[in-house]
N, C-alpha and C positions, 0 to 999 in steps of 0.2 A: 504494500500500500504506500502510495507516496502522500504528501501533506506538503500543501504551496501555506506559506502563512505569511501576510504582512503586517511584517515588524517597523517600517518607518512610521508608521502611521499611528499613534495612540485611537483619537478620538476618528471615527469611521461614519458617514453618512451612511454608507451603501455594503452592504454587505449580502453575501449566495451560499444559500445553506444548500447542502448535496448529502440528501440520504439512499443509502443503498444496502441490499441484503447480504451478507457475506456467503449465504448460502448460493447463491443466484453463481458466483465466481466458480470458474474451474481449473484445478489444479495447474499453476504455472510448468515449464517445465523445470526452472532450477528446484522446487519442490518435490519433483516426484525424482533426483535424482540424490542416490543414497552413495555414502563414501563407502569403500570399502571395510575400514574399519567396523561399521554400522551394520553391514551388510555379516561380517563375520560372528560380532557380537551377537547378533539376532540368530542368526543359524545354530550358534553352541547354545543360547540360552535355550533356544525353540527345539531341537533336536539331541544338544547333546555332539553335537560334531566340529569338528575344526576345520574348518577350510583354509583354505590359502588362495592367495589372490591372484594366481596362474590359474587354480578351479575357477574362480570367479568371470576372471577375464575371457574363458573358455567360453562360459557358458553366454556371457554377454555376446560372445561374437555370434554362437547358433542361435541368440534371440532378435540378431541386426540392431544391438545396442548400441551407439555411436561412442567409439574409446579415442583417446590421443592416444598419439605414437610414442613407441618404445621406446626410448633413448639409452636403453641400458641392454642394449643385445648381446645377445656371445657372438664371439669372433669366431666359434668354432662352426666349420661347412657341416660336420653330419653332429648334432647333440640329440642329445636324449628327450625328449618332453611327453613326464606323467599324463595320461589322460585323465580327465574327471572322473571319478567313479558314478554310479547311477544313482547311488543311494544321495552325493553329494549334492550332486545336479538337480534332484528333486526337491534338494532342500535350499540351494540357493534360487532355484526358480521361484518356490515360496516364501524367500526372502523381495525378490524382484516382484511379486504379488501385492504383498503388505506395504511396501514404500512404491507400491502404482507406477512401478518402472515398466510394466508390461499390463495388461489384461489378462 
């Protein structure tokens, strides 16, 4: 919500009252976008599991979540990379639920 207020002026002839429902508003996008941290904490409390934020960003790419780039890649041509387990994946997509990161 933003808020214009004029401060030069004490004493006001004319003033515009604006009332609106907060209910009527829909979820902005910086809102429905959860940190990672968040994202992790909500999974162990809610399941019981630990994630890590290679599962996460996994699972963000098969939902077409929009990520920035990696800045911290390996140098190495052939490396290893964990896949998500299923059980994880179902539990960070029900994290991605709760913070309306998806439908």
């Amino acid at each position: 919500m933003e808020t214009v207020c004029l401060l030069s002026k004490l004493d006001v002839d004319k003033h515009i009252e604006i009332e609106f429902n907060m209910d009527e508003l829909d979820v902005t996008s910086a809102e429905s976008e959860a940190t990672y941290s968040q994202i992790k904490k909500y999974v162990l409390e809610k399941f019981g599991l630990n994630v890590s934020s290679l599962y996460i960003a996994q699972v963000k790419e098969q939902c077409g979540i929009k990520q920035r780039e990696n800045y911290n890649k390996s140098k190495k041509e052939k490396q290893r990379v964990p896949k998500c387990p299923e059980e994880k994946r179902e539990a960070i997509m029900d994290a991605f639920k709760h913070f309306k990161m998806i439908e």
